[in-house]
N, C-alpha and C positions, 0 to 999 in steps of 0.2 A: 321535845325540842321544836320550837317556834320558828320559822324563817325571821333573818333581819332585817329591820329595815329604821328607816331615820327616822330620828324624834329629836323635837328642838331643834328644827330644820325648818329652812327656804321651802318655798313655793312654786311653781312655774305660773305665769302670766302671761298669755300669745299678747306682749305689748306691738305696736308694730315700729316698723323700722326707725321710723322720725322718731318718736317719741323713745325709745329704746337710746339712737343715737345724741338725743339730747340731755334725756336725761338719767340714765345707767350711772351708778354711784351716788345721786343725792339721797340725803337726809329728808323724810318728809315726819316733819315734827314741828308743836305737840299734837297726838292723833288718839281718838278712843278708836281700838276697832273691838268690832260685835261682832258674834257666830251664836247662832242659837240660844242659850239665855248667858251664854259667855260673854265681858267687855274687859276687857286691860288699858288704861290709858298709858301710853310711852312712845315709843318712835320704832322707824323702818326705816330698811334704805332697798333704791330701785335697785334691781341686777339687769344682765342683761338676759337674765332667761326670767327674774320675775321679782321677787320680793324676801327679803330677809332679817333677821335683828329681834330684838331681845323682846318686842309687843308681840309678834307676829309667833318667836316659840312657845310662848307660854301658851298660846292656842292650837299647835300642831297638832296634838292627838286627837281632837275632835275633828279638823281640819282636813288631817291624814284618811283619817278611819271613814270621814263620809266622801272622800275620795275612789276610797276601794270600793265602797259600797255603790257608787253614782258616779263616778266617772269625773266627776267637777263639785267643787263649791265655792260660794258666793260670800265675799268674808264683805263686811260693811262695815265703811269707815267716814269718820266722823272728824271734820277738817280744821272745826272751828269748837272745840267741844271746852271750852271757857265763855261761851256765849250759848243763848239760850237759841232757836230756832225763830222765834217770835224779836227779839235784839236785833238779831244776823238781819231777819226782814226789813227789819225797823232801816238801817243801817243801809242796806241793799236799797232802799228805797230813796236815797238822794240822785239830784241830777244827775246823770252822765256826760250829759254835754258832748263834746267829739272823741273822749276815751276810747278806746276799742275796750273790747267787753274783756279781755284779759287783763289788762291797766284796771280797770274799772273793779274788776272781781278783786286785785292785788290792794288796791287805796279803799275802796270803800269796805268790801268784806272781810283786808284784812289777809287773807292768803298769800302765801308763797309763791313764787315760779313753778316749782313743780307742782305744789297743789291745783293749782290752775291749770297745768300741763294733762292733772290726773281727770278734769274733770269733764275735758276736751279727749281725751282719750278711750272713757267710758261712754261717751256719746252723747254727754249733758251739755255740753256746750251751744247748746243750742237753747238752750234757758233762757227766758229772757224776764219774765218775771219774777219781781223782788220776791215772795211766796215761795216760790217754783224752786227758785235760786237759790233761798236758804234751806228747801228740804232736801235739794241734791246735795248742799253741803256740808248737811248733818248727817246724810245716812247716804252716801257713793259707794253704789256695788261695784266688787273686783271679782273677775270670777276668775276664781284657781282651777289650773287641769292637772295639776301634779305635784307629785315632791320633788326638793332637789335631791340629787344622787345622795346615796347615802355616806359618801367620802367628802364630801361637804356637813353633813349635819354635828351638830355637837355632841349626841349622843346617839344610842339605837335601842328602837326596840327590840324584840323579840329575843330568843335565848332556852337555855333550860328552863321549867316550868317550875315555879315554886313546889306543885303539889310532886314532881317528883326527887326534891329534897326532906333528906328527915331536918330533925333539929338544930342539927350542926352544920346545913350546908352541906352535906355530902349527898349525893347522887345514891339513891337507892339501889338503882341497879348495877350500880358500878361502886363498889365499897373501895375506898380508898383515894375514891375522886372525891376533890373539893369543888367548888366554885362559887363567887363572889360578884361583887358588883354587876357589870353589864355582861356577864358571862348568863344572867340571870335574868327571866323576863319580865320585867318591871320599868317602868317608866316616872321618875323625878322631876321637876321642874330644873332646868341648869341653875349653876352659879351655885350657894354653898350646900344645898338641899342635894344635889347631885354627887356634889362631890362627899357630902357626911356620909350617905346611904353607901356608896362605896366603901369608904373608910370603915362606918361599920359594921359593914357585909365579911370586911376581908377579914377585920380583927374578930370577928363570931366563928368564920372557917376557918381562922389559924386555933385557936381555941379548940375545935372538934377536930383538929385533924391532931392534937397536943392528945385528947382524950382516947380518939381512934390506937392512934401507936403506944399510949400506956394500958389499951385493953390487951 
């Protein structure tokens, strides 16, 4: 038996107050982000302890796991990822004129409110060359220091261990016990992959425990 904990979960992000209070609940979308040779192109939305949504689980386990391991990770995201880096320059490269560099970042590059929120927040705002300004917008680190509670996540890891089930889902050491789906230590991607592996965990232990009671 594995301790629990959340998979296909939120993140925590020390955002600070301002930007926490401005922007808590947006959509930042469309967004590639990358972790190690991982990328998912989809969407987030800010919380107010950090980040969550359907791009952001499909990276949890990796996410997670060099969390416990390192205490933080740094997930990189990509703001403008329908444009090439070399474009975004091109692009970045018109007048400014008396814009303020947010305005400026919003019309010329294209960005969001809160993308430009994210980019002043990570410490890039201070960019000011076209170059400079399309590499922080392709690849903005966020550094994670945690998961969200695991009563927030969609699913969870840890559980009974595969190798101490026989064939039928039943508990070796305990003859008579079944278990299934998330009772079970293994991790799916949510949405219908999460839910089949369920489905066909339960209908394999209803099957052995049908074989169990006719031995």
């Amino acid at each position: 038996m594995t301790a629990l904990r959340p998979a296909n979960c939120g993140f925590v992000v020390p955002w600070s107050a301002t930007f926490r209070e401005r922007f808590e609940g947006e959509p930042v979308k469309p967004v590639t982000l990358s972790f190690g040779a991982q990328s998912v192109r989809g969407e987030f939305i800010i919380t107010g302890q950090g980040i969550e949504g359907g791009a952001v689980y499909a990276l949890s386990r990796s996410l997670r796991e060099t969390i416990e391991n390192s205490g933080e990770a740094v997930l990189t995201l990509d703001l403008r990822p329908d444009l090439s880096e070399g474009e975004l320059a091109r692009r970045l490269g018109a007048a400014r004129g008396r814009q303020s560099l947010s305005t400026y970042l919003r019309k010329a590059g294209g960005l969001s409110r809160v993308a430009v929120g994210l980019i002043s927040e990570v410490g890039m705002g201070g960019v000011q060359a076209p170059a400079a300004m399309a590499a922080a917008i392709k690849a903005l680190p966020v550094r994670l220091t945690g998961t969200s509670p695991i009563d927030r996540a969609i699913s969870s890891a840890g559980g009974v261990a595969l190798a101490a089930l026989d064939d039928h889902f039943m508990v070796r050491d305990h003859p008579g016990l079944f278990v299934a789906g998330e009772m079970i230590d293994w991790e799916a991607p949510t949405g219908g992959y999460l839910l089949q592996a369920c489905f066909s965990t339960g209908v394999a232990a209803a099957a052995g425990i049908t074989v169990w009671l006719k031995a």
